[in-house]
Each structure stands twice: as structure tokens, then as C-alpha cells.
C-alpha positions in Angstrom: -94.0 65.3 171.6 -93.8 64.4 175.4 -94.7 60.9 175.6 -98.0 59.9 177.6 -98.1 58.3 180.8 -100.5 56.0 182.9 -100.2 53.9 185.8 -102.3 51.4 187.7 -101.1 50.8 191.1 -97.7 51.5 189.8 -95.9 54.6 188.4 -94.4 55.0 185.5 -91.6 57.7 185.4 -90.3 59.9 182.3 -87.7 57.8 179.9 -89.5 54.5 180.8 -91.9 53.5 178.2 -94.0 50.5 178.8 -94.5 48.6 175.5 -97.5 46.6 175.2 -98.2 43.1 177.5 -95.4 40.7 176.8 -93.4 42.8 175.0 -90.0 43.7 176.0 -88.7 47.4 176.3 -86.9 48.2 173.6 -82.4 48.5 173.7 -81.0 50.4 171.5 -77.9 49.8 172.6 -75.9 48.3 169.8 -73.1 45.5 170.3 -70.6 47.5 168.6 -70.9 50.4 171.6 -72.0 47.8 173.9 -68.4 45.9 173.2 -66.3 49.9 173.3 -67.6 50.7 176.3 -67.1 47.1 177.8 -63.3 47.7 176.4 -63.4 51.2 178.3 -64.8 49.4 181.5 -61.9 47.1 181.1 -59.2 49.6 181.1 -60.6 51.1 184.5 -61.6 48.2 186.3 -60.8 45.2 185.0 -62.5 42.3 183.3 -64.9 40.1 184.6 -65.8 36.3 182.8 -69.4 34.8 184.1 -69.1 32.0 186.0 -72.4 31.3 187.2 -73.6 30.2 190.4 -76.6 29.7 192.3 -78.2 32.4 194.0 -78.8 32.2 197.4 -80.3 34.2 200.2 -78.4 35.6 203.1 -80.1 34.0 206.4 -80.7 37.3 207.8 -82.6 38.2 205.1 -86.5 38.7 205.4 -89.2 36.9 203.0 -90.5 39.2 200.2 -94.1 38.1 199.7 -95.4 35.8 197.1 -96.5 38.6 195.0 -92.7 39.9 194.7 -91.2 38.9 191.4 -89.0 35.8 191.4 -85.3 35.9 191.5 -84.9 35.2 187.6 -87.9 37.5 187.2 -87.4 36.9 183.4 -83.9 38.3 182.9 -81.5 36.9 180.9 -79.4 35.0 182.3 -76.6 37.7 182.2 -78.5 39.6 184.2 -79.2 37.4 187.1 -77.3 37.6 190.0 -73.9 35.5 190.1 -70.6 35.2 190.8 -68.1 36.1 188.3 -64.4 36.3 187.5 -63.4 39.7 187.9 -59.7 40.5 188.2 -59.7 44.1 190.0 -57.3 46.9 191.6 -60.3 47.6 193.8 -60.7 46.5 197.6 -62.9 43.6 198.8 -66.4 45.4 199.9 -66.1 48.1 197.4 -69.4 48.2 194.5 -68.8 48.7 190.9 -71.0 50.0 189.0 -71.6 49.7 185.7 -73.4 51.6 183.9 -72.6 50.9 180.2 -73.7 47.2 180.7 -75.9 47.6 183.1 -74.3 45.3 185.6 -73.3 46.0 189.4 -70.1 44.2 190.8 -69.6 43.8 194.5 -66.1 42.6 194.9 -65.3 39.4 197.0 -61.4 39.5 196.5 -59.2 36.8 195.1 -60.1 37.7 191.1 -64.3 37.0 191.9 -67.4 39.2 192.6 -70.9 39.2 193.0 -72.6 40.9 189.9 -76.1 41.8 189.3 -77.8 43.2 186.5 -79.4 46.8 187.0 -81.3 49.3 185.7 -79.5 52.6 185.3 -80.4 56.4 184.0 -81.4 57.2 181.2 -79.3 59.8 178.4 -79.1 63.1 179.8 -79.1 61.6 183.5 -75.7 59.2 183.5 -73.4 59.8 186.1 -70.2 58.4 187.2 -67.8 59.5 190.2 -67.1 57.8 193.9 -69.2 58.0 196.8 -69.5 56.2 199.8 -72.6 55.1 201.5 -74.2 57.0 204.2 -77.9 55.3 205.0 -79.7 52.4 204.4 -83.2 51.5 204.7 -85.3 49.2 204.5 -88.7 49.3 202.5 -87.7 53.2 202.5 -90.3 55.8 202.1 -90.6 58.3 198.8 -90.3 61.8 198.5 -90.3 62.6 195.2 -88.0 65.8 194.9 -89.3 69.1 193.1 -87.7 68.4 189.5 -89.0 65.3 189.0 -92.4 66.2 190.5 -92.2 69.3 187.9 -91.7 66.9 185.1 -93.7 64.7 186.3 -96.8 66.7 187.9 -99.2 63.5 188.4 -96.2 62.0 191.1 -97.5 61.4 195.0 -95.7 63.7 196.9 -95.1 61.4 199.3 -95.1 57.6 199.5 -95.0 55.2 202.2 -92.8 52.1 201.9 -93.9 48.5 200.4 -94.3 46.8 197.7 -95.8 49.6 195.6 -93.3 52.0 196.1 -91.0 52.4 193.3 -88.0 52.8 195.8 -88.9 48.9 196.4 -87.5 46.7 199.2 -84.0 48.8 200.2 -82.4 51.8 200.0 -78.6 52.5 200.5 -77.9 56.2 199.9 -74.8 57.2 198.0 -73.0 60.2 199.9 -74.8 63.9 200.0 -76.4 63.2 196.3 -80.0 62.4 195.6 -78.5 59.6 194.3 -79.6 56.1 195.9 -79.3 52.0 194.8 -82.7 50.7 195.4 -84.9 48.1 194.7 -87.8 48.2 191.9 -91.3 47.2 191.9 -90.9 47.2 187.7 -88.2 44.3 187.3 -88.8 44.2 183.8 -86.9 47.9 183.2 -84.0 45.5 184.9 -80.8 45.8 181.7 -82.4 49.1 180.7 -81.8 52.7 180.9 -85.0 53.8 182.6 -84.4 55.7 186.0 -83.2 59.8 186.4 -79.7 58.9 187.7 -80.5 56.2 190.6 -79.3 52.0 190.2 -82.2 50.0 190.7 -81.9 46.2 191.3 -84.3 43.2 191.9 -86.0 43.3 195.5 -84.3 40.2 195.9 -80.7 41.0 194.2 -80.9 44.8 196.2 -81.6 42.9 199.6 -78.9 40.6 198.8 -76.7 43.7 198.5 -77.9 45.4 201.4 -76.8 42.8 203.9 -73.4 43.2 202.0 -72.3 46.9 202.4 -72.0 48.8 205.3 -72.3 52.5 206.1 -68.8 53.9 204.5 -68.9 51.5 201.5 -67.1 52.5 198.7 -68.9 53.0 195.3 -67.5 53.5 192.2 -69.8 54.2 189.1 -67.5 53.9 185.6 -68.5 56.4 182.9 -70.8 55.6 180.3 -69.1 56.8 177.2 -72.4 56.1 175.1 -74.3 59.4 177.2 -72.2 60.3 179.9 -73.2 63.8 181.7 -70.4 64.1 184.0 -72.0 65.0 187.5 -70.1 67.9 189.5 -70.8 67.4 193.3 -73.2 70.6 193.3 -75.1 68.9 190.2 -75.5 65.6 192.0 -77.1 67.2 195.0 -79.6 68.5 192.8 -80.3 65.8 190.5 -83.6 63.6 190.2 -83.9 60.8 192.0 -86.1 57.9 190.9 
């Protein structure tokens, strides 16, 4: 049965399910797949050891307003953004992704990066590959493309930026896909596997990031060996965006 949907001021997309007030969405990820793939992370990346710091915001970065969700927003304290140990192959500037634990890693060099905690896609809309960013926006509008507006036929089919936009506060585009990192007016699907392929961060963490990458930035998404479709280039240009 196709599950039901509501919104109020907010939209709720396919493969999110709101549970009721208070109540956390539920994981069922277990620790024995959530340690495998974390091991399978390892072997392409490297490993990365929390050592928490506090967050701060880049001087160039403008005020959300005081209805935005607060930097902790709730998350675990995994989740929140930090610096962490994270000995890596991978160039200074270049984004990790990953998808299996639902962290993002923007490398700083000498063994550290910045990580964040995400929300990712959901099973049957994983992806992983390279890309390289080729926009960025800020408070972005949303388009909602054909196949999601087709599963999804009560969607706007068009959205202007703000705070109500599910695109939230930035946007950086990942090469010719449909594929974008973006903000979230929803910070509670934040550690979840929620969207239709796109990484969605904190307004705060994903205007953090923004004033970190550049047009041409590297980004590498790790498989997700618990539901991994592997995304041909032809695919990705097709695939739903959130």
C-alpha cells in the first residue's frame, strides 16, 4: 500500500515518513551493517576518529532567521558538525561523502576534516561515483522534475527560494546529474535515508560548506553496500532530485 502523505507549510516527499510529534524516524539500519560498511568505507577512504570541536560560522556567512533550526537541531552528537581525524589519500578541498553512515567529510589535509551528518537517499535511489561541482546558489529555487512530480502528483511545480523550500538555504550542484547537496527545512530526516538521491545538510552545516567549495570541487560519494543502485551517467541525468 502506497503510504499517505500530508503537509502543512512543508512537504513531505515519498520514503520520508513522519512519525508522530516527538517521535524520532525510525533506522533500521543495524550496527552489524552499520560497522561492514563503515569497514568498506575504510578500505576506500580511510578512517576517521571524532574529535570534536566547536562549530563556528564563517564571517562571510549571512544570519539564518530565528525560526531556522539551531546548529545542534537535536542531532546526536555524531551528527553535528566537527572536526575529525581522518587519515586520507584524497586532496585538501575534495568532499566525501558518505552514504552508509550518513556523514559528509570535507577534507582539511594533515590527517583532519570537517564532517557533518546528512541525510541521504533512500533504497532504490543510492548512488555513488565522482563529480565535480558546477553551481551554487544560494536560497535556490525548486523545480520539481517530471518523475518525482509523477510520484508525487500533489508537488508545486515550481518553488521560490526561502525557508519553506525544501532545497533550504544552498545549493551546490554536482556535475550534469540532477543530483545536488542542499540544505533542509526537515532537520530531523538529518542521519536518515529520506531523499531520492540528493545529500541534504543543516541550513547551517550546508552554508558552512558552501563558503568551503568552489566551482570544480571534487566529490566523491562511497558506495552504500547496504542498497547500492550503481548510477550510470545517463541514469543520473535522469534521476529524482529532492
Amino acid at each position: 500500500m502506497s503510504p499517505q502523505y500530508k503537509y502543512e507549510g512543508t512537504f513531505f516527499f515519498d520514503g520520508t515518513y513522519p512519525l508522530a510529534t516527538g517521535v524520532r524516524y525510525m533506522n533500521f539500519r543495524t550496527s552489524a551493517l552499520r560497522c561492514l560498511l563503515a569497514t568498506a568505507a575504510t578500505l576506500c577512504i580511510g578512517p576517521a576518529v571524532a574529535t570534536p570541536v566547536s562549530a563556528s560560522f564563517p564571517s562571510n556567512s549571512p544570519a539564518l532567521s530565528q525560526s531556522a533550526p539551531s546548529i545542534n537541531a537535536g542531532l546526536t552528537p555524531d551528527l553535528q558538525r566537527q572536526v575529525v581525524s581522518y587519515p586520507t589519500n584524497a586532496a585538501p578541498g575534495t568532499v566525501v561523502v558518505d552514504t552508509a553512515n550518513t556523514y559528509l567529510y570535507y577534507v582539511l589535509g594533515d590527517g583532519k576534516a570537517m564532517r557533518y551528518g546528512i541525510g541521504v537517499g533512500r533504497e532504490g535511489f543510492t548512488w555513488s561515483g565522482t563529480e565535480a561541482v558546477t553551481r551554487k546558489a544560494e536560497w535556490p529555487d525548486w523545480t520539481p522534475p517530471q518523475e518525482m512530480i509523477a510520484r508525487q502528483p500533489y508537488l508545486p511545480r515550481w518553488m521560490a527560494g526561502g525557508e519553506g523550500n525544501p532545497l533550504g538555504a544552498r545549493a551546490i550542484y554536482l556535475g550534469n546529474t540532477m543530483y545536488r547537496i542542499h540544505g533542509t527545512n526537515m532537520p530531523e530526516t538529518i542521519g536518515h535515508d529520506v531523499s531520492s538521491g540528493c545529500i541534504r545538510l543543516l541550513n547551517e552545516d550546508v552554508i558552512d560548506l558552501y563558503s568551503r567549495v568552489n566551482v570544480g570541487t571534487k566529490i566523491v560519494v562511497l558506495p552504500n553496500l547496504g542498497h547500492l543502485v550503481t548510477v550510470a551517467t545517463s541514469v543520473g541525468r535522469l534521476a529524482a532530485q529532492d
